[in-house]
N, C-alpha and C positions, 0 to 999 in steps of 0.2 A: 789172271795170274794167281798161282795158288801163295798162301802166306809161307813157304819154305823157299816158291823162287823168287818174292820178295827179299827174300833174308841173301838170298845168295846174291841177288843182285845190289843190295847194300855192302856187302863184305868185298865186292869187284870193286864196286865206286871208292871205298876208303885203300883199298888196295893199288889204284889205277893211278898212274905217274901225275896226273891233274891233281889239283887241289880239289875236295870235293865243299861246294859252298851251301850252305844250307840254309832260310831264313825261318828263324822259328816261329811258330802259328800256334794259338789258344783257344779254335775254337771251329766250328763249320765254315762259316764264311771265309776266313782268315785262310783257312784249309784249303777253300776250294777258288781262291784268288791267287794266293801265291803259285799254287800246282798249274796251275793256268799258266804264268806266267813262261817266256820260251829262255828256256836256260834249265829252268827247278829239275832238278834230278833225283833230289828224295826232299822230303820235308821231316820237322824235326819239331817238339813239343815243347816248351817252357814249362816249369813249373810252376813260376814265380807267378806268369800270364796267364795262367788257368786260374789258380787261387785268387787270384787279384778279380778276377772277372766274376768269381762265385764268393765275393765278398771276404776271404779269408787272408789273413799273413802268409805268407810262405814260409819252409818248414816244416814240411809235413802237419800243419793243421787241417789242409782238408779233406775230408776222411777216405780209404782208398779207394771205397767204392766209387764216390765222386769224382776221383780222379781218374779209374780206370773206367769210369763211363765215358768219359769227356775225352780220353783220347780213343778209345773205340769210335765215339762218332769220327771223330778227325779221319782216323783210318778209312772209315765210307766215303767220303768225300774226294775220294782219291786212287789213282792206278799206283799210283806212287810207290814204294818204300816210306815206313814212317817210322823214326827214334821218337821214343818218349821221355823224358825227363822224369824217375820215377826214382826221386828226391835218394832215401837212405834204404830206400825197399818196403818202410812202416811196419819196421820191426820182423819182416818176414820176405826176404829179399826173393829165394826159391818161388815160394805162393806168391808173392807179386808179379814177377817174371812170367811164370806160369798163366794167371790171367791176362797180362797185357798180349800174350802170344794167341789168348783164347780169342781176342778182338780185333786180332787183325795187325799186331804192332810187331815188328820186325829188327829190334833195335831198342839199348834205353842206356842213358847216365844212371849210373849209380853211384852218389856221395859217399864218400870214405867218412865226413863230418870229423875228419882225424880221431876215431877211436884209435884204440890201441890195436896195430899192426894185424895182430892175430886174429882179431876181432874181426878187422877190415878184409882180410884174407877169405874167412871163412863164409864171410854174406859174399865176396867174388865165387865163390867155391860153387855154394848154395845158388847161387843164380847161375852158373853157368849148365848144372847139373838139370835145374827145371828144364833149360831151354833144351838138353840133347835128350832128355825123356821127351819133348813134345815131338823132336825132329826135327828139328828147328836150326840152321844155321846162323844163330842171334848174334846181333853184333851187339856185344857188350862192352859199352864206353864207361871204363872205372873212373871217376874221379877224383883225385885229391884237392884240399881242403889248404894246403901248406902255405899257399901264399897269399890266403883270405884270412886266416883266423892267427894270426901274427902272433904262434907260441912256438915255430919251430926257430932254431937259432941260425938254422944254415936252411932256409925252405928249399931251395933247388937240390940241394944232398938230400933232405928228405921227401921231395920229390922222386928224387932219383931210385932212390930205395924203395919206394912204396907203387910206383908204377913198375920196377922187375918183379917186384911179388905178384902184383894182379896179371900182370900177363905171364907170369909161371901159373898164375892158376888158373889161365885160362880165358881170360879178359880180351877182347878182341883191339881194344885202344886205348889211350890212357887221355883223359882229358885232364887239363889242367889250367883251370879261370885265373883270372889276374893281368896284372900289366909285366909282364917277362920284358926284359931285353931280348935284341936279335942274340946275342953271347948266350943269353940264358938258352935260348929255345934252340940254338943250336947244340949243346952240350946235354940238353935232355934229350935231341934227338939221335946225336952222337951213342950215350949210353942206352939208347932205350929199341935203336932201328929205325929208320925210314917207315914213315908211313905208318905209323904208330900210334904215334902222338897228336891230338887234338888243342886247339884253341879256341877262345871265343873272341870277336871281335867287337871291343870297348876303348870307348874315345882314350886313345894315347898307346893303341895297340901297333904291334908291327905292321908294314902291309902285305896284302894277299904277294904281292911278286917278291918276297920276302918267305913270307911263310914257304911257298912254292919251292925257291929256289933252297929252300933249309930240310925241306923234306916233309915235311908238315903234311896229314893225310887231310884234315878237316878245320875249318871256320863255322862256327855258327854264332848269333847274335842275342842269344839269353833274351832276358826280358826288356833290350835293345828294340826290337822289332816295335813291341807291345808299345813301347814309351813314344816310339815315333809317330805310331798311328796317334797318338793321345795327345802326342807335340802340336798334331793338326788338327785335330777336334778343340783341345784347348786354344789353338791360336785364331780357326772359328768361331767361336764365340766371344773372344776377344773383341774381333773384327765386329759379329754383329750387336754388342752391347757399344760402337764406338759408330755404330749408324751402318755400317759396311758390310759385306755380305763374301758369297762362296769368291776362294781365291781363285785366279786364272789357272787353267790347267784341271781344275777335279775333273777326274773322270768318272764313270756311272761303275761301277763295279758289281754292283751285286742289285 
């Protein structure tokens, strides 16, 4: 399947009356485990879990060619559809957009990091433009920042206002991280359209038959997935510094 009916087929899935569930992957095997799994209908990239795996903070510390290697591989490893997590753009949203499309990636978050409005506008502008010069039907998940970085006074108003910009300019969805009430995420979906609006799911989140029923296009698990796998590697060597060894149930994956 070519990378344009990839993209068309991402933009049906956030489209489609289903909630679409995505778990995020960091890395080849991660990639090529989850896509395995009978359900996976596209796969989706962490930033946090890339960085973290190549020794870096998240943030855009690690540098983009590193990152747009590392989700090119991910993309190989897969018939999928794949979103990338490709943090603020690194300074160059257009040009980054533009290679993750050149690797195979169909789809990316792009952090608003709450600059100023215009700011944020214009890296949605800039990325939406690389993607219809490749030809590219890209789904672009804008993000805002509003109810992580605890400076707006009313974050769901400015929520509100900063996800109708990015999708006047062209933004395919609007993600928005945090712990929202069911009231909250129905009045961003109320203001914003059905099918729009994105979440991630984080202990104390609404649930999937929640999101569903609210109109909500997307779940994904941030660097949730990554912490799990680590829950069980760490809770392994637990066990074997405590004389005890592999838990009931591992299975051989890879």
């Amino acid at each position: 399947m070519s990378t344009a009916d990839k993209a068309k087929d991402l933009q049906a899935l956030h489209a489609a009356p289903e909630l679409l569930r995505v778990v995020n992957v960091w890395d080849a095997i991660t990639a090529k485990v989850v896509s395995e799994i009978p359900g996976t209908k596209a796969l989706a990239t962490a930033s946090h879990g890339i960085a973290a795996s190549r020794g870096y903070e998240d943030g855009e510390n690690i540098p983009r060619d590193e990152m747009i290697a590392e989700v090119g591989l991910i993309a190989r490893q897969t018939s999928l559809p794949v979103s990338a997590d490709l943090e603020g753009g690194y300074g160059d949203p257009g040009g980054t957009i533009a290679r993750a499309i050149g690797v195979g990636i169909v789809g990316a978050n792009l952090e608003d990091q709450m600059k100023p409005l215009p700011d944020a506008v214009k890296a949605v502008e800039a990325a939406v433009a690389a993607a219809q010069k490749e030809g590219v039907d890209f789904v672009l998940n804008a993000r805002t920042d509003a109810f992580l970085k605890g400076d707006a006074q009313d974050p769901l108003k400015e929520a509100i206002e900063r996800g109708r910009a990015y999708l006047d300019a062209g933004a395919s969805n609007f993600f928005v991280p945090g712990k929202l009430t069911e009231d909250q995420w129905t009045e961003l979906v109320g203001a914003l359209g059905e099918r729009k609006v994105n979440m991630i799911g984080i202990p104390g989140s609404i649930s999937q038959e929640a999101a569903q029923r609210i109109g909500l296009a997307r779940i994904s698990f941030g660097p949730w997935s990554q912490n799990t796998a680590l829950t069980a590697l760490a809770e392994l060597a637990e066990r074997a510094y405590d004389g005890g060894g592999l838990a009931e149930g591992v299975r051989k994956l890879n």
